[in-house]
Structure formats: structure tokens, C-alpha cells
C-alpha positions in Angstrom: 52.6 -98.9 55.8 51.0 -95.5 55.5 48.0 -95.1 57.8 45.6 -92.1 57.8 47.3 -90.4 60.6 50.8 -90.6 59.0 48.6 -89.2 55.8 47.7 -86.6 57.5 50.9 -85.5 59.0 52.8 -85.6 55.6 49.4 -83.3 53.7 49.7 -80.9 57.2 53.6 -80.5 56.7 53.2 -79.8 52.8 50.8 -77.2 53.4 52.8 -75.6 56.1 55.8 -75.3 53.9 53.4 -73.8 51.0 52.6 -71.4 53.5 55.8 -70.4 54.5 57.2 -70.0 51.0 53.8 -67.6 50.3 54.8 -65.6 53.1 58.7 -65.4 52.1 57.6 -64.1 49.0 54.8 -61.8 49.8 56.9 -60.0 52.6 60.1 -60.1 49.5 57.7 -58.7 47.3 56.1 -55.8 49.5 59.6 -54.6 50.8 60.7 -54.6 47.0 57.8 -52.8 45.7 57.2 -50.7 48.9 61.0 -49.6 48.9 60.7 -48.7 44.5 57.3 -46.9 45.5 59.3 -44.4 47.9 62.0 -43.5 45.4 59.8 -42.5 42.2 59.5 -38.6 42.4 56.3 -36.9 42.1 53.8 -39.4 43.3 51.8 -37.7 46.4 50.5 -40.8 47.6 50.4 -44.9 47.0 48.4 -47.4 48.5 48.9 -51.2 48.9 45.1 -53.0 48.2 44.7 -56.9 48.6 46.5 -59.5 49.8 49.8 -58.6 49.3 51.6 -59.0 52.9 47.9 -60.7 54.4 48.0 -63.8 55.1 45.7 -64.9 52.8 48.5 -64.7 49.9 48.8 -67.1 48.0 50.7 -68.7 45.0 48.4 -67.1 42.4 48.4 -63.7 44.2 49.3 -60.4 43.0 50.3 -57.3 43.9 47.4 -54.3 43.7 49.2 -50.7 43.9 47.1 -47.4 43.8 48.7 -44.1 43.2 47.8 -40.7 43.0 49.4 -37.9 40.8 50.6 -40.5 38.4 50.0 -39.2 35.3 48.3 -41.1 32.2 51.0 -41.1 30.4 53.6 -42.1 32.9 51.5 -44.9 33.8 53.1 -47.2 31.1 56.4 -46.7 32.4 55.9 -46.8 36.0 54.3 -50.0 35.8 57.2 -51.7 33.9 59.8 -49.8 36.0 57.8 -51.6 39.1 57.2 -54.7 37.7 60.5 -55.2 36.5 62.5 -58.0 38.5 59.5 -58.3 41.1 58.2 -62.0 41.6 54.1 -61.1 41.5 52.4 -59.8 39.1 51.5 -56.1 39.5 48.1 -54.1 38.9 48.6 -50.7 39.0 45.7 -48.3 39.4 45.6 -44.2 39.2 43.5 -43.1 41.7 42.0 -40.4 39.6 40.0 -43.0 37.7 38.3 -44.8 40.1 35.0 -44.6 41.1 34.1 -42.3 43.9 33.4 -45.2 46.0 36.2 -47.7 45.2 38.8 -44.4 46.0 36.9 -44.0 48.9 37.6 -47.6 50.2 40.9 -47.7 49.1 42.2 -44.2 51.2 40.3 -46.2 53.7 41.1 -49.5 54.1 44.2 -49.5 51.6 47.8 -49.5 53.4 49.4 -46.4 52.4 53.2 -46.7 51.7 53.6 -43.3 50.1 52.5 -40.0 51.3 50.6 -39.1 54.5 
């Protein structure tokens, strides 16, 4: 017979594997991206926004990369050479067109990966 308590230990084990599997993948996904980050030439700096590698990542979660001195039109290419083979999703922002204030927050608070 299942009783609340057994209930509860089965729902608290599910969610504690969950967790671990977000976790295993977040810190998969930030040494892959981190480690292709390093090796494209000519990027001065790149920031990791988010929850990628917070605890708060989830199964729906993403990975939120902001670069400066990418150019426009190496953007395209950057992002698939990124996004290729990685298990997240990827937005990839130039900081040269960001507001002023979103930059601001992300040479801020942002995790820089790239650059000093």
C-alpha cells in the first residue's frame, strides 16, 4: 500500500534525479561552450549571462553568450559553429548592440570566459 509518506519519498527522489541530470548537463554544456569560446580568434571578450552553470538550470534552459568584437556578419557563423553538437539551445548576443544599460549589467554581473 502506498501511503503519503512513501508518496513523498518516491516525488523527493524523482526530483533529485532531475536535478542531477540538469546539473550534468549544464556543467557539460558550459565546459563545451566555454572551451569553443576560447579557441575562436579575434573575439576580445565573451560573457556567460543566465542560468547556465546556476543552479536554477533547468530542462528548458539555455545558454545566453555575449561577445564583443564579433562582427555582424560573422555572427551567423559563430553561432552555428557554437551551437553545433551542444545540448542547449544557444542565444548569442554582440555586445555592440545592446543597450547601454543591458551592456552595462552584463560586464557586470555576466561571468566572463573570454578576455580580461
Amino acid at each position: 500500500m502506498t501511503t503519503p509518506r512513501k508518496l513523498a519519498e518516491v516525488l523527493a527522489a524523482r526530483t533529485a534525479v532531475r536535478r542531477e541530470a540538469a546539473e550534468r548537463r549544464s556543467r557539460g554544456a558550459k565546459a563545451q561552450l566555454v572551451a569553443r569560446l576560447r579557441a575562436l580568434p579575434g573575439i576580445e571578450r565573451a560573457w556567460l549571462i543566465g542560468s547556465l552553470g546556476k543552479p536554477h538550470f533547468g530542462e528548458r534552459s539555455d545558454a545566453d553568450v555575449v561577445m564583443e568584437g564579433l562582427s555582424a556578419d560573422a555572427w551567423g557563423r559563430t553561432w552555428s559553429d557554437l551551437q553545433l553538437g551542444l545540448e542547449v539551445s544557444l542565444d548569442l548576443l554582440r555586445l555592440e548592440e545592446l543597450e547601454p544599460d543591458f551592456a552595462e549589467r552584463v560586464r557586470t554581473e555576466g561571468e566572463l570566459v573570454v578576455g580580461s
